[in-house]
PLY file of the C-alpha trace (Angstrom):
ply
format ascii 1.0
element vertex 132
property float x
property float y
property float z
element edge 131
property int vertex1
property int vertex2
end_header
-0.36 -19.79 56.24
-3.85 -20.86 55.53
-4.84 -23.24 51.92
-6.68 -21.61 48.96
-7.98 -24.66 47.14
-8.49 -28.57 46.54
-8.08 -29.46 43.34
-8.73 -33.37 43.07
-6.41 -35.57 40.49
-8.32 -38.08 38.93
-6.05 -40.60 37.33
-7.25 -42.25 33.82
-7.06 -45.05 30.84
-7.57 -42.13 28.04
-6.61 -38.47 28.77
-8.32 -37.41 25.04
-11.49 -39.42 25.75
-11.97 -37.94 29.25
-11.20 -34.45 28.32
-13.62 -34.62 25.69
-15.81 -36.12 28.28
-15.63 -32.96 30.68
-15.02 -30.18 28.74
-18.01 -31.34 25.35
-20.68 -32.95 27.69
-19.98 -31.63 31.32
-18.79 -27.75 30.01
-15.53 -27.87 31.54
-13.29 -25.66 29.66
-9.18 -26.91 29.50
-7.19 -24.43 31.72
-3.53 -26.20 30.73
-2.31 -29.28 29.15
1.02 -30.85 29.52
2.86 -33.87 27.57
3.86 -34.16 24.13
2.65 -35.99 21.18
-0.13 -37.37 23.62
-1.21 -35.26 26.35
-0.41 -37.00 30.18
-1.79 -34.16 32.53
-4.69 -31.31 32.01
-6.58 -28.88 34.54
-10.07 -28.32 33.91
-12.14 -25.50 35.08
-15.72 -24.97 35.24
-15.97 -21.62 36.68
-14.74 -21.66 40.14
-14.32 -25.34 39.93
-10.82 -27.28 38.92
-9.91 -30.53 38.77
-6.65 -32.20 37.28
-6.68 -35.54 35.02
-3.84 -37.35 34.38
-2.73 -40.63 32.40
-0.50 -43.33 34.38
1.44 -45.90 32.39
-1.80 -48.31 31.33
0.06 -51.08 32.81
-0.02 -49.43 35.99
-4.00 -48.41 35.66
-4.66 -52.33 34.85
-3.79 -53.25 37.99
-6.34 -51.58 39.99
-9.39 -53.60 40.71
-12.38 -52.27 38.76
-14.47 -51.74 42.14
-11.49 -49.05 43.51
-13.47 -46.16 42.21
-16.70 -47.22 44.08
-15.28 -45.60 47.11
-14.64 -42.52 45.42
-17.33 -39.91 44.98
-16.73 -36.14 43.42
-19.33 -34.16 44.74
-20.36 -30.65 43.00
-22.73 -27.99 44.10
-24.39 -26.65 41.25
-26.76 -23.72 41.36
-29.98 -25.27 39.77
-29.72 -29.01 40.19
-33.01 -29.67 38.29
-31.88 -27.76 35.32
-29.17 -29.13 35.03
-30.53 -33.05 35.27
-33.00 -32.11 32.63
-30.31 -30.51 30.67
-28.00 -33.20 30.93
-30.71 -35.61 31.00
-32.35 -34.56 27.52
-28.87 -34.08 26.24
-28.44 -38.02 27.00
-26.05 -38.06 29.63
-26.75 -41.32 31.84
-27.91 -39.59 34.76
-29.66 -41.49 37.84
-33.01 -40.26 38.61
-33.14 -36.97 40.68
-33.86 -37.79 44.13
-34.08 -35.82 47.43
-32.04 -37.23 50.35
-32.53 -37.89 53.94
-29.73 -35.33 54.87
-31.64 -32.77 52.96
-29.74 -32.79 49.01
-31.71 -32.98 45.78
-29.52 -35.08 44.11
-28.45 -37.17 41.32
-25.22 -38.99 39.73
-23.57 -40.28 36.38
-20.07 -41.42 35.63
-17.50 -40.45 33.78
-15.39 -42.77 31.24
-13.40 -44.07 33.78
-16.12 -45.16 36.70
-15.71 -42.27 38.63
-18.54 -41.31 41.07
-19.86 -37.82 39.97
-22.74 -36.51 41.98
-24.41 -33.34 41.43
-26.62 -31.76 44.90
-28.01 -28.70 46.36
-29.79 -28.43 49.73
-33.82 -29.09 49.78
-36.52 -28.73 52.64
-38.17 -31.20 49.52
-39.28 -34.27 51.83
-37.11 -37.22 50.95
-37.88 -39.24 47.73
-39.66 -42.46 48.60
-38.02 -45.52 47.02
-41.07 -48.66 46.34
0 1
1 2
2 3
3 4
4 5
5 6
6 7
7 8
8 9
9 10
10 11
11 12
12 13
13 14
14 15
15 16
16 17
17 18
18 19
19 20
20 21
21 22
22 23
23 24
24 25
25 26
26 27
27 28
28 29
29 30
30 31
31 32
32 33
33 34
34 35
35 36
36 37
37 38
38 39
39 40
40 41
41 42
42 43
43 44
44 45
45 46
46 47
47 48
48 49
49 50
50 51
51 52
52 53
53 54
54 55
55 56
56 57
57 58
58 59
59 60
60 61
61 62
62 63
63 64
64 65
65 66
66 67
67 68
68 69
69 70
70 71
71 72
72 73
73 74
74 75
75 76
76 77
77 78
78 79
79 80
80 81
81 82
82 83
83 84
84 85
85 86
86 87
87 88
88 89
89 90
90 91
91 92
92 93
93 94
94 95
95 96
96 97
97 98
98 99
99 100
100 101
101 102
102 103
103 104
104 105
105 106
106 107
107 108
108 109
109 110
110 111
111 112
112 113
113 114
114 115
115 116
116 117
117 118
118 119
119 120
120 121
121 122
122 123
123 124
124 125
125 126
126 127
127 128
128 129
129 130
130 131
């Protein structure tokens, strides 16, 4: 038996708001949707890319510390990382400045409406960015 995908879960306050989120200003497109009047679950897909959402109870989600997601970080691979930071930059996403790494990534982040790390990198022989 071997495994054919990861498909991270992300668990948030407002399954409408986030899928608007990733599928209007990311270009996720919604795979499937489950839960009725109010959708609690959806897979996203962005071609080869999936990743699940779903809505806990809201008194459940209060009671994680707003730091939690600090320590999580959703890292993509995107084909032209400087496209898309200007893209998304112009398009007036919150992005952080694009940045070449000591471990060799050109790089940058935003967050989604929850707090969740997303970070966006593609290997570079760029020297790393100098921070003053």
């Amino acid at each position: 038996m071997k495994l054919t995908a990861l498909i991270p879960m992300l668990s948030v306050s407002n399954l409408t708001q986030s899928i608007a989120f990733y599928r209007d200003r990311l270009g996720f497109h919604v795979v499937n949707v489950f839960g009725e009047p109010e959708p609690k679950w959806c897979m996203l897909g962005h071609g080869p890319i999936k990743l699940m959402l779903n809505e806990p109870p809201r008194a459940e989600m209060n009671t994680l510390p707003p730091h939690a997601r600090n320590f999580q970080v959703y890292y993509f691979y995107p084909d032209d990382v400087v496209g898309l930071h200007d893209a998304w930059k112009r398009g007036g996403l919150p992005v952080s400045d694009l940045r070449v790494t000591g471990y060799g990534m050109k790089e940058f982040e935003l967050r989604d409406p929850d707090n969740y790390w997303l970070w966006f990198g593609q290997e570079s022989a760029d020297p790393p960015t100098v921070h003053e």
